[in-house]
Structures are given as structure tokens and as C-alpha cells.
C-alpha positions as CSV (number, residue, x, y, z in Angstrom):
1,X,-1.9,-14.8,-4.8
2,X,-2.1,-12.1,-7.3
3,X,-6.2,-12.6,-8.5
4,X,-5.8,-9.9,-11.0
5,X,-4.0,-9.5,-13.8
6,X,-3.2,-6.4,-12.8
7,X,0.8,-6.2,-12.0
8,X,2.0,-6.2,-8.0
9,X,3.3,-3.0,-6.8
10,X,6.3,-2.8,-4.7
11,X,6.3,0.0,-2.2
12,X,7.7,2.9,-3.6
13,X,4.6,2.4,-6.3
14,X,2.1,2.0,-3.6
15,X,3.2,5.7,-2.7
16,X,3.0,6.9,-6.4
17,X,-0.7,5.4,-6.7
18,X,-2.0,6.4,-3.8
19,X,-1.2,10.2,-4.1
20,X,-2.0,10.0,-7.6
21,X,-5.3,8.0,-7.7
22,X,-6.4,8.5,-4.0
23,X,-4.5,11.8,-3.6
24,X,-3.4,10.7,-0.4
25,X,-0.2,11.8,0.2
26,X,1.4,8.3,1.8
27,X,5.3,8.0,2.5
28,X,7.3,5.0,1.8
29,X,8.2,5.4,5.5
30,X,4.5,5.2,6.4
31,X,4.4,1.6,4.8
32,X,8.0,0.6,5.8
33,X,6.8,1.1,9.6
34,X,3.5,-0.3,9.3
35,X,5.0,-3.5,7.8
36,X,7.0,-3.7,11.1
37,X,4.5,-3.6,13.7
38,X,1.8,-5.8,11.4
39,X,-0.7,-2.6,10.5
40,X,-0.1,-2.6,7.3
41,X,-0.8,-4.4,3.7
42,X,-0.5,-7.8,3.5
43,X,2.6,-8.9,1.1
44,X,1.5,-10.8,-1.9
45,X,5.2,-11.7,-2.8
46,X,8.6,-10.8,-2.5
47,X,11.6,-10.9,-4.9
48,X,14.7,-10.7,-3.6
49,X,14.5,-7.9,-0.4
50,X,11.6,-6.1,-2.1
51,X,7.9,-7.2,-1.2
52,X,5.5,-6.7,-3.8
53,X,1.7,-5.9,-3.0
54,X,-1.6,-6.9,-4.9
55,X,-2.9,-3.2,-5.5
56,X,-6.5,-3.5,-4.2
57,X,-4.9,-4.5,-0.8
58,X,-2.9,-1.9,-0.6
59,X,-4.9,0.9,-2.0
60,X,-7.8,-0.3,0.1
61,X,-5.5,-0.1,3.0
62,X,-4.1,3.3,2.0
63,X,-7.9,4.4,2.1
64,X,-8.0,3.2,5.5
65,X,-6.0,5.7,7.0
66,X,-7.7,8.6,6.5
67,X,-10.2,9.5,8.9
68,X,-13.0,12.0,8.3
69,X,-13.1,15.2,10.4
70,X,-16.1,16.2,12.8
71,X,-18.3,18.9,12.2
């Protein structure tokens, strides 16, 4: 599971870390719908209806949805 000692994040903190660290400016939504159709971070855990996500998964994922732009 959790490798790290680092805490799991739940979604709303994925959000909060990737704007903040990554300054990528993510919704909840974003992860809420990428969680349905299988795109997006893979759950660690979940307690009670919240999942909870090792943080290098999902910030790596949150890095993975930006694209650069062409010259």
C-alpha cells in the first residue's frame, strides 16, 4: 500500500497539492470522472465512501495531464 510515510490524500487534497505544488489547476470533478471511466489514480485505500491516494501516484498522474504546446 502506502510505501511512504508520507500520509494518503483524499481527493479534495489531491486538488489542493496539485495547484499548489504543481500549479496545476485540477478540479475535484476532474478526478471524480476520471475515477469512473478508469483514467485516473489508482486508490491506495478507502475509508468509509472516501478513497484515499498515495501522493506520488496521484501527483504523478496530475503531471500527466498536461501536455506541452507546439512551437
Amino acid at each position: 500500500m502506502n510505501d511512504t510515510k508520507e500520509p494518503l490524500l483524499t481527493r479534495d487534497q489531491i486538488v489542493e497539492r496539485a495547484r499548489l505544488e504543481l500549479g496545476i489547476p485540477i478540479t475535484k470533478s476532474t478526478i471524480e470522472k476520471a475515477a469512473m471511466n478508469g483514467t485516473g489514480p489508482r486508490p491506495a485505500a478507502r475509508y468509509g465512501k472516501a478513497f484515499l491516494y498515495e501522493p506520488r501516484v496521484a501527483l504523478d498522474w496530475a503531471r500527466s495531464l498536461v501536455t506541452p504546446v507546439a512551437a
